[in-house]
N, C-alpha and C positions, 0 to 999 in steps of 0.2 A: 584502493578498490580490490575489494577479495572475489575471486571471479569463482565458484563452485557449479562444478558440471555432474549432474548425477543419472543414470537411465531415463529417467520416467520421470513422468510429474508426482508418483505416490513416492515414491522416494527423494524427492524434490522439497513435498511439502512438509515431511517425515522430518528432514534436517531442518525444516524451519523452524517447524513447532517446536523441536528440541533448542534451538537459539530462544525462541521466548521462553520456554517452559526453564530454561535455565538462569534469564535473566530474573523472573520471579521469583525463582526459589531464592537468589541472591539480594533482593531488594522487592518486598513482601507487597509494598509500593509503589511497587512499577507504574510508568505511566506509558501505555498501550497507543500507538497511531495506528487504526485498523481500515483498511482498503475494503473495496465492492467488487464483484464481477466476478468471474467464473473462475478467475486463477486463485485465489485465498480459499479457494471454498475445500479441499484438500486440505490446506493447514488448519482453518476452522475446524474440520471433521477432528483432525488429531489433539487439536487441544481440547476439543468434547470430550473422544478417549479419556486421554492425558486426568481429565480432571474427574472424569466418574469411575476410572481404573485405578489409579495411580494419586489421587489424590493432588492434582496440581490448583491448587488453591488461588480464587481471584478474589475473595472477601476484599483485599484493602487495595486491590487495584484499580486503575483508573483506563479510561480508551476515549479518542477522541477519533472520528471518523473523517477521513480526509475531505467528504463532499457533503454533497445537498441537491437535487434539483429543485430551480423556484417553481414556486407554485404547487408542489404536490404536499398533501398533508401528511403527517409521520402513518398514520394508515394504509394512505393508497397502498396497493400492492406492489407497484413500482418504484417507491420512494428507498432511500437506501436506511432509513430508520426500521422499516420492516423486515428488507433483509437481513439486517442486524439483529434481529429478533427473534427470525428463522430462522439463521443459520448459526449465530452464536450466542448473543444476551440471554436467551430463553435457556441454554441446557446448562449456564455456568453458574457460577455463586457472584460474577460481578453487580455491585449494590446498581439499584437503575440508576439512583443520583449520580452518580460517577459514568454513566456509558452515554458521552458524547455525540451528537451528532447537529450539524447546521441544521438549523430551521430554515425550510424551504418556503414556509408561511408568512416569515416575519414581514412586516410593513414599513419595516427599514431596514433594507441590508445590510447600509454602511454600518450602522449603529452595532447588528447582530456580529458582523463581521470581526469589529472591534472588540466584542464581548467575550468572541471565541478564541479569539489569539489572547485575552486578557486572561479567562480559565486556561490556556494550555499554560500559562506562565505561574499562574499562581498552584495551579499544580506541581510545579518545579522542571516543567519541561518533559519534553517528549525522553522515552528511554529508548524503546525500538520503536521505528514507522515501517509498517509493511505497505509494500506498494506492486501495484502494477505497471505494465506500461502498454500503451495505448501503440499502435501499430504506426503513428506518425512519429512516436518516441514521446508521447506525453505523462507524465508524472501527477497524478491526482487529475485535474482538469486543466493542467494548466496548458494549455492548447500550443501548438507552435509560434512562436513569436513572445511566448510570455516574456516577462522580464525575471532574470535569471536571480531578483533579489525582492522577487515580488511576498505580498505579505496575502493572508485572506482575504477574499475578495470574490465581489462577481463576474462570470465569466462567460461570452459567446460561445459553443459548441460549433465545429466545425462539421460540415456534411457526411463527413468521412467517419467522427467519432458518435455523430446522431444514428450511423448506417450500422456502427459497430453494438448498440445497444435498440438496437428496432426491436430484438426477439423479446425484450422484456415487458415492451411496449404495445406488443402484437402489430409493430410497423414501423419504419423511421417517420412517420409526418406525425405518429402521435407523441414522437421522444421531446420534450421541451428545448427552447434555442439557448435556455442559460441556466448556470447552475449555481451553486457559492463551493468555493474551492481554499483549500489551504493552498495558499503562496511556495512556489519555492524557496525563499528565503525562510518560511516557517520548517516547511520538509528537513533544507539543511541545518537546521538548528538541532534535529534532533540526534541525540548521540550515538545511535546505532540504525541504520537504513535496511533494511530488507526487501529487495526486488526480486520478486517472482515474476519466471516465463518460461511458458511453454508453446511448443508446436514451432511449425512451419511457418503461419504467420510471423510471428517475432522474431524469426532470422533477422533481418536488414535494420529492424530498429534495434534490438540489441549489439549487431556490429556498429554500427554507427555511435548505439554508446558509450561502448567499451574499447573501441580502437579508434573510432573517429576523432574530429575535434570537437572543443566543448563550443556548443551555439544555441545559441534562443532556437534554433529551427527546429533543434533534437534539445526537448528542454530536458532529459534523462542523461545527456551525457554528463550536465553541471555535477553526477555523480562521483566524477575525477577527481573532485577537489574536496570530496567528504573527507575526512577522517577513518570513520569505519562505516563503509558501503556494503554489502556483501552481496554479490548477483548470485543468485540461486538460480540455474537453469535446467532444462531438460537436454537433451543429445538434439532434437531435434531443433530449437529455437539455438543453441550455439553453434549451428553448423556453419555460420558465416565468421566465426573468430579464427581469424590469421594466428592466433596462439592457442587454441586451444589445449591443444599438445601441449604446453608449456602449464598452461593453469590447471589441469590435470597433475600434472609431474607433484606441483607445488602442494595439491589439497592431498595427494597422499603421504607427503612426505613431511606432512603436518607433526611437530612431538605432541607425547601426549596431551600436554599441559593447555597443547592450540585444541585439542579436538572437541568436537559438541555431542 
């Protein structure tokens, strides 16, 4: 686990985008796991940049979206098919057939659920998944208690993560009680993890992941046992890390050869 602490969330999402914007230039292919919510929307803006400044090209890219709420259609305003549409599919070159997301619609989950772990595979697998985390430590949707080898699937919303998403909803009683979520067993499959946070909220769930123990109750800590995890944080959400000092020392004294 690579722990990266930078000012601000614009300089936060700055180094992300350069982590994707570099995996694509290296594999034209890439397969993209793209997150919802207020923390990606920074890296989103830069990879718009990136690709109408800079020419970062998503033609033969692919993205699969880590959630779904049931029941809403890829229209409603709330559903994360639209924010995906607002905030990135609509300003890039990604083909539509290729940009991923659960149907919140379907009339079989299970069946849907299997479908979408079947395309992320026949894709050849996740390259980088970006992710948030939820203020209880949750990963995609997968709520406290998941199981820590769990696959796509549908999932209860907690009170607490229906309260964190009211604003979108114009209230938590109209947020739905379930959603369809990538599995963490599917997250850690993929070969490069990207967690983004920021603020004062994410203090205690980011210590808890990064220094605590790994437990279903903080499903984000199971990030210890990635391979290449990268926590991207702001000053403010790491101010609970007993090392921070330490993981600082290390991202500057990065050789060229590491740097993004």
């Amino acid at each position: 686990m690579e722990v990266i602490i930078q000012p601000g969330p614009d300089d936060a999402s700055a180094l992300a985008a350069r982590i994707v914007a570099q995996r694509i230039a290296q594999k034209p292919h890439a397969v993209l796991g793209l997150a919802t919510g207020r923390t990606p929307l920074g890296l989103y803006e830069e990879l718009v940049r990136l690709h109408r400044e800079e020419g970062l090209d998503f033609d033969r890219a692919s993205s699969f979206n880590l959630d779904e709420y049931v029941g809403l259609a890829p229209g409603h305003p709330a559903s994360y098919r639209a924010f995906m549409e607002e905030h990135l599919f609509s300003k890039i070159n990604i083909p539509p057939e290729r940009a991923h997301v659960p149907s919140g619609r379907t009339e079989d989950i299970p069946s849907e659920c299997d479908a979408y772990e079947k395309k992320i595979a026949a894709a050849g697998g996740i390259d980088v998944q970006v992710l948030g985390i939820g203020v209880e430590g949750h990963i995609g949707f997968n709520e406290p208690t998941s199981s820590l080898a769990s696959r796509t699937r549908i999932k209860t919303l907690t009170d607490e993560t229906r309260q964190e998403n009211a604003a979108f909803f114009g209230g938590a009683e109209k947020v739905p009680h379930h959603v369809i979520t990538m599995g963490i067993g599917t997250i850690m499959e993929s070969r490069t993890c990207l967690l983004l946070a920021f603020g004062k909220k994410k203090v205690e769930p980011i210590a808890r992941t990064v220094e605590g123990p790994i437990t279903a109750m903080v499903p984000a800590s199971i990030l210890q046992m990635h391979p290449d995890a990268k926590i991207i944080l702001d000053e403010e959400a790491a101010a609970g890390l007993s090392r921070r000092d330490y993981y600082k020392m290390v991202y500057r004294g990065k050789p060229d050869w590491q740097q993004y």
